[in-house]
C-alpha positions as CSV (number, residue, x, y, z in Angstrom):
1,X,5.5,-230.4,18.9
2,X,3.2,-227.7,19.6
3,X,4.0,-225.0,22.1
4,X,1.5,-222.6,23.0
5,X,1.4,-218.8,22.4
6,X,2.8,-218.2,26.6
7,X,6.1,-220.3,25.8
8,X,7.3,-216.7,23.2
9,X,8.6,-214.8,26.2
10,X,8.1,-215.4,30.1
11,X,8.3,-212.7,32.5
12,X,11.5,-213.3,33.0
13,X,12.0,-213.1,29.4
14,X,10.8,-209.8,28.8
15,X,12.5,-208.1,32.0
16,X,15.8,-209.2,30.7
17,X,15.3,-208.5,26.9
18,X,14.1,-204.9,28.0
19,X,17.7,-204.8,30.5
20,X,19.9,-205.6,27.2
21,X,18.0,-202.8,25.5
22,X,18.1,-200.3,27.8
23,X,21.9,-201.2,29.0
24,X,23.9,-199.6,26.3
25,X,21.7,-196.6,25.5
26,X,22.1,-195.3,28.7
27,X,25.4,-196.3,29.2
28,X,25.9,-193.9,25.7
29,X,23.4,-191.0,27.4
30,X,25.9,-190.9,30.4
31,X,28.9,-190.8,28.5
32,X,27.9,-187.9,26.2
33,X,25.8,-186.2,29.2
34,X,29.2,-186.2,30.9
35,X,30.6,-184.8,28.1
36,X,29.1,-181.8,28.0
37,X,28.0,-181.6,31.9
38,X,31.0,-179.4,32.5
39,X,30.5,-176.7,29.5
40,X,26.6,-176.4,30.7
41,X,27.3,-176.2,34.5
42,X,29.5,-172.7,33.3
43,X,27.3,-171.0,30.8
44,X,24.4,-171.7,32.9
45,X,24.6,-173.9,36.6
46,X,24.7,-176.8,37.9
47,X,21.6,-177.3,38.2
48,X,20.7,-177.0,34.9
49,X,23.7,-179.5,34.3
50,X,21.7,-181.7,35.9
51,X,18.5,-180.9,34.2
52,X,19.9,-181.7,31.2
53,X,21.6,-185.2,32.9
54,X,17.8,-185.8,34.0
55,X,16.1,-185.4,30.4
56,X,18.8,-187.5,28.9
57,X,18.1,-190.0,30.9
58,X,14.4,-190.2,30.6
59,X,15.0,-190.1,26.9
60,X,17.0,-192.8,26.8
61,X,14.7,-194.6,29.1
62,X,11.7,-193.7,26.0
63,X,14.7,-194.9,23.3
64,X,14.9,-198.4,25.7
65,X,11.2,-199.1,25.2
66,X,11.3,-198.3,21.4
67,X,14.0,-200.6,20.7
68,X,12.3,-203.4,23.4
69,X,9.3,-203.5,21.3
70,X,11.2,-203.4,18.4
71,X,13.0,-206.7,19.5
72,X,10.2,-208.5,20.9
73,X,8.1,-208.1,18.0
74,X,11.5,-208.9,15.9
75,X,11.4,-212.3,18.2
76,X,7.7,-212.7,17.1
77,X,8.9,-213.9,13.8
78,X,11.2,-216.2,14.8
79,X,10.7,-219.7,15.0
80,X,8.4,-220.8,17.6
81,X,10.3,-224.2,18.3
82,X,13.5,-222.5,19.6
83,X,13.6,-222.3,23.4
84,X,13.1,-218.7,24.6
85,X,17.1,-219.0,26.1
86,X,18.0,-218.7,22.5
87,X,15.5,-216.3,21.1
88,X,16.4,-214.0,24.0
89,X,20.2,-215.0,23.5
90,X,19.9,-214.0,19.4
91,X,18.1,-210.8,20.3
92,X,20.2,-209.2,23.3
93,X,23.0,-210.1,20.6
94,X,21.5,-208.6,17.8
95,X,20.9,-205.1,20.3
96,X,24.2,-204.6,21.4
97,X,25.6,-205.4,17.8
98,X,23.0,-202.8,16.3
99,X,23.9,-199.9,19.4
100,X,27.1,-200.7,18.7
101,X,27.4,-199.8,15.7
102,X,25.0,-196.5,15.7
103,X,27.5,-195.4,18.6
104,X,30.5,-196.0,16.6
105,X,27.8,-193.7,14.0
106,X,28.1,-190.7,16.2
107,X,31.5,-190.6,17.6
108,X,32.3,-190.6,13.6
109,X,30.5,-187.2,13.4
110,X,31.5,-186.5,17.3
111,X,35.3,-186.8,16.5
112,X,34.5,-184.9,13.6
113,X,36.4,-187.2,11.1
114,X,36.0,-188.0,7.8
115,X,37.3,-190.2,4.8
116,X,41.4,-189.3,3.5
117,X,41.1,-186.7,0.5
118,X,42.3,-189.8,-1.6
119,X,39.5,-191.9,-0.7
120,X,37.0,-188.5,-1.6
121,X,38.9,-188.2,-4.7
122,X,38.4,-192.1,-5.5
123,X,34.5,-191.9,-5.0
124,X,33.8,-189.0,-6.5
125,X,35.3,-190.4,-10.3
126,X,33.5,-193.8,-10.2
127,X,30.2,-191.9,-11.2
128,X,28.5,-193.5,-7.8
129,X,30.1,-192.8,-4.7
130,X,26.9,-193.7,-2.5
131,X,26.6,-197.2,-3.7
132,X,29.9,-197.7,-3.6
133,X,30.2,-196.4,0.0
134,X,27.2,-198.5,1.3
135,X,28.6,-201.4,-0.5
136,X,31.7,-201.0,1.9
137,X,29.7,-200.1,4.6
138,X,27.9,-203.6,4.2
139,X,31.1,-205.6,3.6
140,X,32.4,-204.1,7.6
141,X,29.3,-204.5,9.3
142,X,27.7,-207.8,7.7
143,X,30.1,-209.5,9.7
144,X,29.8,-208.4,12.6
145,X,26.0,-209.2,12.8
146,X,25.9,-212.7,10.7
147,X,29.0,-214.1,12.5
148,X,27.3,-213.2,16.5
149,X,24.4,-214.8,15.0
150,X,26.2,-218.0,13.5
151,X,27.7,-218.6,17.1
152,X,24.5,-218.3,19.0
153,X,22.6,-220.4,16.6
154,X,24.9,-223.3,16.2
155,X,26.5,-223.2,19.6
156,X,24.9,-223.5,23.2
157,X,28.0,-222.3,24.8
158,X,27.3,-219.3,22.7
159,X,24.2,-218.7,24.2
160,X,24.7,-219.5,27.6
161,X,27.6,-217.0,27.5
162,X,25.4,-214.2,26.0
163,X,22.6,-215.6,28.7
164,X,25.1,-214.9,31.6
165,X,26.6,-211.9,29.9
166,X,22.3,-210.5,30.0
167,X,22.2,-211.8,33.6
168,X,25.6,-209.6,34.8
169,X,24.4,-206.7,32.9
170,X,20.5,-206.6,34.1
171,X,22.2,-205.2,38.0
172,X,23.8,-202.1,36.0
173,X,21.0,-201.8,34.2
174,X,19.0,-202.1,36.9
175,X,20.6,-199.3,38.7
176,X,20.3,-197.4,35.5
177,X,16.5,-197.5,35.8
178,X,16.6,-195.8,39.2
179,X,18.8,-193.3,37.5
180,X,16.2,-192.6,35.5
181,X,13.2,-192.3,38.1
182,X,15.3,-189.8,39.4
183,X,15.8,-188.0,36.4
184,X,11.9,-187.7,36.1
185,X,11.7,-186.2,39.8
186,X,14.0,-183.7,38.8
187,X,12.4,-182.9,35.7
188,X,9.1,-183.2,37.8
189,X,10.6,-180.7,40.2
190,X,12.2,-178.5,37.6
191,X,8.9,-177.9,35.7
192,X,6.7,-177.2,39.3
């Protein structure tokens, strides 16, 4: 069967591919934007609060397209005879698995935790803690990224869940887009 190059991604496609992308950055800008809104708004004022709020936002908004055309060029090398339901299903899967994991990255340093004295002590006498902690590393999140994958490739159900679980996100995300046009008329208006 031979499919031509327009069959990759329709408009449609793209639009909700970018949606998954830019869904959980933002949703991680406004939760750490929060965060510190209140400790800005008294050293400074609000309205630097919400400067801050408004270049967040438009960062994450630059993040989304990074990681978009990181995906669709990632979808690029998949196989051309999958439908574009599944290729869009594997991808928006294989986004929130990845921003999953690099917010679970930062509330690690956010939370300021680290490894039991035990477990230091344990690394530090095998002669190569690195490898060792990568190795583990590997063995937690492998999993969670080959098992999603499994699912959407061998199961429909799998993909028309991820398909309507894109669809239900693209209004928030949506919304989050607006938040972001607002954030570059503040910053517009903030730099006049």
């Amino acid at each position: 069967m031979v499919t031509s190059k327009s069959t990759w991604y329709s408009r449609q496609g793209f639009w909700s591919l970018f949606l998954v992308c830019a869904f959980p950055l933002h949703v991680w800008t406004i939760i750490l934007v929060f965060r510190d809104f209140s400790w800005v708004a008294e050293r400074t004022n609000a309205w630097d609060a919400i400067g801050v709020l408004a270049y967040a936002l438009v960062f994450a908004f630059a993040e989304s397209l990074v990681v978009f055309l990181a995906a669709v060029l990632l979808g690029f090398l998949l196989p051309r005879r999958w439908e574009e339901g599944k290729r869009i299903a594997l991808l928006s899967i294989l986004v929130l698995v990845t921003t999953l994991w690099a917010m679970l990255g930062q509330l690690y340093f956010l939370w300021n935790l680290s490894l039991p004295d035990q477990a230091i002590l344990f690394l530090a006498q095998t002669g190569h803690p690195l490898r060792i902690l990568y190795a583990a590393i590997l063995v937690v999140v492998i999993p969670t990224v080959l098992i999603p994958t499994y699912l959407v490739l061998r199961s429909d159900r799998s993909t028309r869940f991820i398909l309507g679980l894109t669809e239900r996100l693209s209004l928030l995300a949506s919304i989050y887009l607006l938040l972001d046009a607002a954030g570059l008329v503040v910053i517009v208006i903030r730099n006049l």
